[in-house]
C-alpha positions as CSV (number, residue, x, y, z in Angstrom):
1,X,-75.4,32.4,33.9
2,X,-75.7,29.6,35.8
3,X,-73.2,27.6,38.5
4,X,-73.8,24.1,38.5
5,X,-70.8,23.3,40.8
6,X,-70.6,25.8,43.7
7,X,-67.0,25.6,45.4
8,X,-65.4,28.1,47.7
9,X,-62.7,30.4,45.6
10,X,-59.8,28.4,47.8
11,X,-60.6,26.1,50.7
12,X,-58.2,25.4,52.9
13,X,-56.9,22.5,55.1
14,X,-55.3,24.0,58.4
15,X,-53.6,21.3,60.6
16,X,-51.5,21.6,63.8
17,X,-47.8,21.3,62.9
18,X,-46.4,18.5,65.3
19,X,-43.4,17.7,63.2
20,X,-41.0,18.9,60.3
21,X,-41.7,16.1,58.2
22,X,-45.5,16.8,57.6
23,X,-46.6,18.1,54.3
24,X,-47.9,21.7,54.1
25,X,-51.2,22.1,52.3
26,X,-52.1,24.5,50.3
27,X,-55.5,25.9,49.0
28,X,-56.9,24.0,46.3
29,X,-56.7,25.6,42.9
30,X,-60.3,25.4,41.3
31,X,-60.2,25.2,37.3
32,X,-63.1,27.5,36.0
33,X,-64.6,26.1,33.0
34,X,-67.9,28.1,31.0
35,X,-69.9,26.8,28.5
36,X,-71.3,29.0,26.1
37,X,-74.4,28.1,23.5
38,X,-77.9,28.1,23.3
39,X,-77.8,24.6,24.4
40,X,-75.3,25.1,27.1
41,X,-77.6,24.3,30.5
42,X,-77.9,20.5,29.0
43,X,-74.2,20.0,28.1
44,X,-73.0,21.6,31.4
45,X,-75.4,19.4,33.4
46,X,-73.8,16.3,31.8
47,X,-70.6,17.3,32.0
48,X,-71.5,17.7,35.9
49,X,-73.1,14.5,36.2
50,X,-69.5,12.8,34.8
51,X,-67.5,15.2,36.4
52,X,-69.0,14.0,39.7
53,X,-68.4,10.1,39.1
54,X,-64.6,10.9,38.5
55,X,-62.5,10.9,41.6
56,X,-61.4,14.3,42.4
57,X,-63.1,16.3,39.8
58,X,-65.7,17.6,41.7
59,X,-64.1,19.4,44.2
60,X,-61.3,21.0,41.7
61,X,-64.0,22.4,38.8
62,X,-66.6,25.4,39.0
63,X,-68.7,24.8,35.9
64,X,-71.2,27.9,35.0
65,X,-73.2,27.9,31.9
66,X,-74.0,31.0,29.2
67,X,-77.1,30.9,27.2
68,X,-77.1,32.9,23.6
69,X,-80.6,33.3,24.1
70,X,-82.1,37.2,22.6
71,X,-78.4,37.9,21.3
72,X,-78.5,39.5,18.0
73,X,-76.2,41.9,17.3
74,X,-72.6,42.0,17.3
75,X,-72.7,44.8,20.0
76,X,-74.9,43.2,22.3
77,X,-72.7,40.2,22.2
78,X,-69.9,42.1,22.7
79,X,-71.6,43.7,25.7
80,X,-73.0,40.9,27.0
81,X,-70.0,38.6,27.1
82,X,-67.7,41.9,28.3
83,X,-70.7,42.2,31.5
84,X,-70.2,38.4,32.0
85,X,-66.6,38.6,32.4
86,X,-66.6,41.6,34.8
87,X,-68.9,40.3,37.2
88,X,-68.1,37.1,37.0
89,X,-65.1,36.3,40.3
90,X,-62.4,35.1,37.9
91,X,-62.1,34.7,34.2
92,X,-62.9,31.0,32.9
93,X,-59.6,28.7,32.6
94,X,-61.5,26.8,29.8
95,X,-64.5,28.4,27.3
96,X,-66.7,25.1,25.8
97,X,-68.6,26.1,22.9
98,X,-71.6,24.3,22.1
99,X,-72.7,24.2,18.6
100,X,-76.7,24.4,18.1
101,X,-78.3,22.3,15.7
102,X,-80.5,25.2,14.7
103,X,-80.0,27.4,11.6
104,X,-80.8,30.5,13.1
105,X,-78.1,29.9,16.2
106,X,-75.0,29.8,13.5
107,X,-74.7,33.9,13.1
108,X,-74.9,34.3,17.2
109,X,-72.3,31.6,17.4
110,X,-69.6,33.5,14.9
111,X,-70.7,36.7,16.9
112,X,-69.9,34.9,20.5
113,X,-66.6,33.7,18.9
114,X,-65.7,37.0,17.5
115,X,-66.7,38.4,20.9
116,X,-64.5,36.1,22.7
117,X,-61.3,36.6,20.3
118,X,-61.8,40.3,21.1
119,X,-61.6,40.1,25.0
120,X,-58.3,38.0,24.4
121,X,-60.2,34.5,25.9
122,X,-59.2,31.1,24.3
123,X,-62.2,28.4,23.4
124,X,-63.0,25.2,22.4
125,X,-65.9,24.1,20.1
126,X,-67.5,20.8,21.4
127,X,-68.4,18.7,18.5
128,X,-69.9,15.3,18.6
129,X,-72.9,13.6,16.9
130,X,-74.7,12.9,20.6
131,X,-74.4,14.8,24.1
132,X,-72.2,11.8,25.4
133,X,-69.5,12.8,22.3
134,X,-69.6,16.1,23.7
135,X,-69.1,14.8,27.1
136,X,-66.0,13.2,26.3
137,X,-64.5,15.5,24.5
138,X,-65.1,18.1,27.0
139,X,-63.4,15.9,29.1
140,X,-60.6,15.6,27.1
141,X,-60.6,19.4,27.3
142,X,-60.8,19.5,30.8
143,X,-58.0,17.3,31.3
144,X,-55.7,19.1,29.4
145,X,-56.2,22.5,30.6
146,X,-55.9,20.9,33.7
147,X,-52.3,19.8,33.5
148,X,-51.3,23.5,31.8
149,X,-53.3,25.2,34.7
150,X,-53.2,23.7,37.6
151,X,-50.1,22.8,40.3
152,X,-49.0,18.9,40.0
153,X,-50.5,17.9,43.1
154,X,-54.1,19.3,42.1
155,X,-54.0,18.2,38.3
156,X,-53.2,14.6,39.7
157,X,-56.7,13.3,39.3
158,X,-57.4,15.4,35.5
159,X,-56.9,11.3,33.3
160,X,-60.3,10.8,31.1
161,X,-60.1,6.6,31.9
162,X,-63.7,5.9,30.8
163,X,-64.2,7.3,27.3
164,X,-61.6,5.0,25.1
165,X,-61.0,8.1,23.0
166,X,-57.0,9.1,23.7
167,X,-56.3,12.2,25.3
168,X,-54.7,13.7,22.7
169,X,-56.5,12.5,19.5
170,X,-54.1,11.2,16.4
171,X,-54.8,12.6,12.9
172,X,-56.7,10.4,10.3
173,X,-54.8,8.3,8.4
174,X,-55.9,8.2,4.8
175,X,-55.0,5.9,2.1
176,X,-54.1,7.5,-1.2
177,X,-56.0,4.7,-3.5
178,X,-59.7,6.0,-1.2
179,X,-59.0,9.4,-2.2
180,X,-60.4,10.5,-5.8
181,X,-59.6,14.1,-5.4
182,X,-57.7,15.4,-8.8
183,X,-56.5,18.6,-7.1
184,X,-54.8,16.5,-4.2
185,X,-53.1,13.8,-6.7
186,X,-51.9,16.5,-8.6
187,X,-50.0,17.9,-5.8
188,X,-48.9,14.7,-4.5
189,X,-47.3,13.9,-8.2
190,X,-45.8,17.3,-8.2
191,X,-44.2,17.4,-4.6
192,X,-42.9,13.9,-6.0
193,X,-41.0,15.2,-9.3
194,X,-40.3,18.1,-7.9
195,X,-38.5,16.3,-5.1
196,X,-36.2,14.4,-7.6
């Protein structure tokens, strides 16, 4: 394991009360986010690199990475990811999963996913044709488990503003007449007569 983004557990701000109508600050809630994969160092360096051009994200996110790497049993991924956890200071808010292009990565993948829906922690699979996809939609993730996680006045800065994707993505739309799929005209016709 790896931290890319070293921050202090709670950091925070003491100032001399001079009057009644000065804010009170409060330590700064960092949002813990892992990714997991045999190609998790590259993905979690991105995601650094844009985390750090985005006002306020920095100092908010701890971002380690997990390698898969020698992993080949269920056991010793269930070991594995139950040593990570415990020595690890706090459980991850957010679990990125990075898919591998390789074959041979697929069966550690289920194994890390089965691990992970064992110990009771929550993931995310990254999918994108290039790293900058992944980027974004990490993002995205980020952003999100940022406004569940995190007090209002630390979430404040968690917007993705530079990716053009929404936050919360729509479903596709699909036109009936592009779909030559028997199975799903037959239940279309049937929901129809059976609605009448």
């Amino acid at each position: 394991m790896s931290t890319l983004h070293p921050n202090a557990e709670a950091s925070s701000v003491s100032t001399a009360t001079t009057s009644s109508r000065e804010p009170q600050r409060h330590p700064r809630r960092i949002l813990h986010i892992a990714f997991w994969g045999r190609e998790a160092q590259a993905h979690a360096a991105a995601f650094a690199l844009h985390a750090s051009g985005q006002v306020g994200w920095s100092e908010r996110l701890q971002v380690s990475a997990h390698d898969l790497l020698g992993l080949t049993t269920p056991e010793q991924m269930r070991d594995w990811l139950r040593a990570e956890l415990e020595t690890a200071p706090t459980r991850p808010h957010l679990c990125l999963l990075v898919p591998s292009s390789a074959r041979d990565a697929i069966a550690s993948e289920l194994q890390l996913r089965n691990a992970l829906a064992e110990a009771a922690m929550g993931y995310q699979v990254l999918y994108g044709s290039s790293l900058a996809d992944c980027v974004a939609s990490a993002a995205n993730a980020v952003a999100l488990t940022a406004k569940a996680v995190l007090p209002s006045i630390d979430r404040a800065c968690f917007v993705v503003s530079d990716t053009g994707k929404p936050l919360h993505p729509r479903m596709r739309s699909w036109n009936c007449e592009k779909c030559s799929d028997p199975d799903c005209e037959h239940r279309l016709f049937t929901d129809l007569l059976g609605a009448r």
